[in-house]
N, C-alpha and C positions, 0 to 999 in steps of 0.2 A: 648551241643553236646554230644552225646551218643554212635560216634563212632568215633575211629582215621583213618586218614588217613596218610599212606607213600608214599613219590615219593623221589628223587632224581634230579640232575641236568641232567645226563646222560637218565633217561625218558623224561626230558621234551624235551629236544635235540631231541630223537628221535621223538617223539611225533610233534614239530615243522617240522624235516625233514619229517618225512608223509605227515601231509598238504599240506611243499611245493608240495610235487609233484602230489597231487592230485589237487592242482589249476587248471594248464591246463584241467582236464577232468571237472573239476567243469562251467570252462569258457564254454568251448563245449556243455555241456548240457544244461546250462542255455539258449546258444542263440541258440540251434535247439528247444527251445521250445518256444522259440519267434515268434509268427505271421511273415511270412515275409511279407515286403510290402518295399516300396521305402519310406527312411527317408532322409527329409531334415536335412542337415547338417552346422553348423558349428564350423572350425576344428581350432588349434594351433597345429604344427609342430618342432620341433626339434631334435637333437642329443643330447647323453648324453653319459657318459662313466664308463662302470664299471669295475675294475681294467683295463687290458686291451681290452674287450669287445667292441665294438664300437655301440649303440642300437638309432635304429631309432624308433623315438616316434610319434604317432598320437593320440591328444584328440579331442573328443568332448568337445566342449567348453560349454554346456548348462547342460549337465550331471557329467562331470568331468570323463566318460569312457574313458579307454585308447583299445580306435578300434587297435593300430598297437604299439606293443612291439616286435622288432624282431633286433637281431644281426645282425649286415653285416659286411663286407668287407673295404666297403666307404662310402662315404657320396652324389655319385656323382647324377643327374637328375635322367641316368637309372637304376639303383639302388634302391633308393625311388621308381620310377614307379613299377619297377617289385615286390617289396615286399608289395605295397601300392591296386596295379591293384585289384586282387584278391582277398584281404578281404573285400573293400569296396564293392566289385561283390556280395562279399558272403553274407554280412550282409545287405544287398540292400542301400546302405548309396551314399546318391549323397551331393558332397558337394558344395554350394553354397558361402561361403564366406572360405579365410583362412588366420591365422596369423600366420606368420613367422617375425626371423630375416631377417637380407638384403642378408641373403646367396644365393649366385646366383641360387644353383640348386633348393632351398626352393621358390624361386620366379617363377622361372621354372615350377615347379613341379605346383604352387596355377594354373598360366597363361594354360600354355599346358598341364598338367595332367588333373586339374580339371575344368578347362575352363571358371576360374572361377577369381573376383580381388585379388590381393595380397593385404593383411593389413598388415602394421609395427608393427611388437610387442612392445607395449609403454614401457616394461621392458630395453628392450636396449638400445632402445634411452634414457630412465632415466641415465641408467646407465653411456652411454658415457659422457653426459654432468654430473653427478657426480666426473667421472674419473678425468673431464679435472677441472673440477673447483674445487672439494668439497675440496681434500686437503689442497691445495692454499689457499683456502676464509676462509680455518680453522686455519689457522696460521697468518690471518691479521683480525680475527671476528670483531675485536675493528674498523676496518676503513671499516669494509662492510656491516655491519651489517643493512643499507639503501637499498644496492645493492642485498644482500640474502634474504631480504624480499619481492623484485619486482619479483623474481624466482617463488616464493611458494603459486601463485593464482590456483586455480585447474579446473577454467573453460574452459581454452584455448580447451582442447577436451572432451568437454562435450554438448550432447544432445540441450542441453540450455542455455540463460543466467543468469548467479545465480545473474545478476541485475535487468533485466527486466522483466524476465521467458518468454522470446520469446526463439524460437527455434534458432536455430544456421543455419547458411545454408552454404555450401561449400567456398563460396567468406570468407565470415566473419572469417572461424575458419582458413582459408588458413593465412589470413590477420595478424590474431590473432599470431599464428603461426612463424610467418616472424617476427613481431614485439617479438615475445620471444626470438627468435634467437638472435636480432639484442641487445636484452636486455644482452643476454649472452657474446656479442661478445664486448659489450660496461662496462662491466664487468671484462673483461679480458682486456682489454687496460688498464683500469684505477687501476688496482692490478696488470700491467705487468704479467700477466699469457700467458705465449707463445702457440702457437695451433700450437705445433709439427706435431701433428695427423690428420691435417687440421678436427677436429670435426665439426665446425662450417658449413663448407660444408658438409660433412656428414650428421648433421641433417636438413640443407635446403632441402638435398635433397631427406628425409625424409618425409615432409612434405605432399606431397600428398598421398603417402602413409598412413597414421595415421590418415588423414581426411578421407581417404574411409570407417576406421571402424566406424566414427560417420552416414555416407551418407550411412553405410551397414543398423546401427541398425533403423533409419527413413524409410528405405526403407520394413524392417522387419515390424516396427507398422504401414505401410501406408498398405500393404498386409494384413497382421491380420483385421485394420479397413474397410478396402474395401472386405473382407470375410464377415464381421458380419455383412452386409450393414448397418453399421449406420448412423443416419440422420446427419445433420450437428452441430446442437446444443450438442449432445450427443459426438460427434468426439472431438469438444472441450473441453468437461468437461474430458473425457477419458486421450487427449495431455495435461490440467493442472494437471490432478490427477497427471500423469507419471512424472512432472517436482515437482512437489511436495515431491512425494518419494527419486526423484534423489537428490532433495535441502535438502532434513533430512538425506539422506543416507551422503551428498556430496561426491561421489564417482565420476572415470571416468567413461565413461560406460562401461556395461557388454553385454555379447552377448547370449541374451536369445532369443528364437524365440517367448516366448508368453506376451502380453501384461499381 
C-alpha cells in the first residue's frame, strides 16, 4: 500500500448514522422502480419489540422482504389492517397463503384481511412442546432416552413420505400428527411431567392448522404444473425430482411459489 488512511470510531458512527437514515428513501426508490403488477404472495406475520417500541412485521416468505416494518400502538385485528391495507395496495401484493402464531388477531387478519387460510407457524408449536418437555426429559435423559427419540422423526409435516416417497395427503399427515401428540402425551405420563399449560390440547388443536401449510405448498406445485401443461409422465418425474431434493435436504417444507 502506498497510501494511509485515517478514520476514527466517531466517523464510522456517523457514517453508519447516514445510512440509517437514508434506508427508507433507498426502500422507496427501489420499489417505484419496480414494474407494478399484482404479486402473488406468501406471507409470515408477527410482532416484535424494540426497547419499548411495539413493530408489526410482514414477510414475504419466498424472498425474505420485509413488505410491513411499522410501529404501533397494539397488536389488535384493526390495527394490523389499517397499517397492513395500504402497503400491500401500494406494492400490488395479494396474498394468498399466511403463517402466523395462534394469535387471535394474526388469524384474523390471515381469514378476514386476506381472505385467505391461516397456517400455524411450526416454530411455536416447536417451541411449546419443547417448553413443556425438554427440561424434564433432560434431567431423567438416562430413562428417556427411548421415548426422545420417537419425538425427533421429521416427516410428520412434510411433502412426502421419507419411507415410501409417496406424497402425504391431508388424512395421513392429520393422522400422523394426532399419533405425535398422543406420543407426547404418553411421554409425560410415564416421566410424570404435569401439563399445567394444558399443551397438549393446545397443539391438537393446532393440528389442522400446520397441515394446511403442507396442503398450501401441493396446491402451489399442482398450479405451477397445470400452468406448464405437462403431460403425465413428465408430472411424475417433476413430483419424484421434488421428493428427492426434499429427502437430501430433509427439511420441513418451505414456501416457495416455484417448482
Amino acid at each position: 500500500m502506498d497510501t494511509h488512511i485515517g478514520s476514527s470510531p466517531s466517523t464510522f458512527l456517523r457514517q453508519l448514522q447516514r445510512m440509517e437514515g437514508l434506508l427508507p428513501e433507498f426502500q422507496t426508490l427501489c420499489e417505484n422502480q419496480v414494474e407494478w403488477t399484482t404479486r402473488e404472495s406468501v406471507v409470515a406475520m408477527d410482532e416484535t419489540f424494540f426497547g419499548h417500541f411495539l413493530i408489526l412485521v410482514l414477510m414475504d416468505l419466498r424472498s425474505g422482504y420485509l413488505i410491513l416494518e411499522s410501529v404501533a400502538t397494539d397488536r389488535c385485528f384493526d390495527t394490523w389492517f389499517t397499517h397492513v391495507e395500504l402497503r400491500l395496495k401500494g406494492l400490488g401484493v395479494h396474498v394468498n397463503h399466511a403463517v402466523t402464531d395462534r394469535a387471535k388477531a394474526l388469524i384474523k387478519m390471515a381469514i378476514t384481511g386476506f381472505g385467505c387460510e391461516s397456517g400455524a407457524d411450526i416454530f411455536h408449536a416447536q417451541q411449546d412442546a419443547v417448553r413443556w418437555l425438554g427440561a424434564s426429559l433432560g434431567r431423567r435423559l438416562s430413562n428417556a432416552e427411548k421415548q426422545q427419540a420417537d419425538t425427533t422423526e421429521s416427516e410428520d409435516l412434510h411433502p412426502f413420505s421419507l419411507l415410501n416417497n409417496q406424497p402425504q395427503t391431508e388424512g395421513i399427515l392429520l393422522d400422523k400428527l394426532e399419533k405425535r401428540v398422543r406420543c407426547f402425551e404418553e411421554i409425560a405420563k410415564k416421566q410424570t411431567i404435569p401439563d399445567n399449560n394444558k399443551t397438549a390440547k393446545k397443539l391438537r388443536n393446532q393440528i389442522p392448522s400446520l397441515v394446511v401449510n403442507v396442503m398450501a405448498w401441493w396446491l402451489l406445485v399442482n398450479e405451477n404444473l397445470q400452468a406448464l401443461k405437462v403431460d403425465a409422465i413428465l408430472r411424475i418425474w417433476i413430483i419424484d425430482a421434488l421428493w428427492f431434493c426434499r429427502k437430501k435436504q430433509n427439511h420441513p417444507i418451505t414456501y416457495d411459489h416455484k417448482i
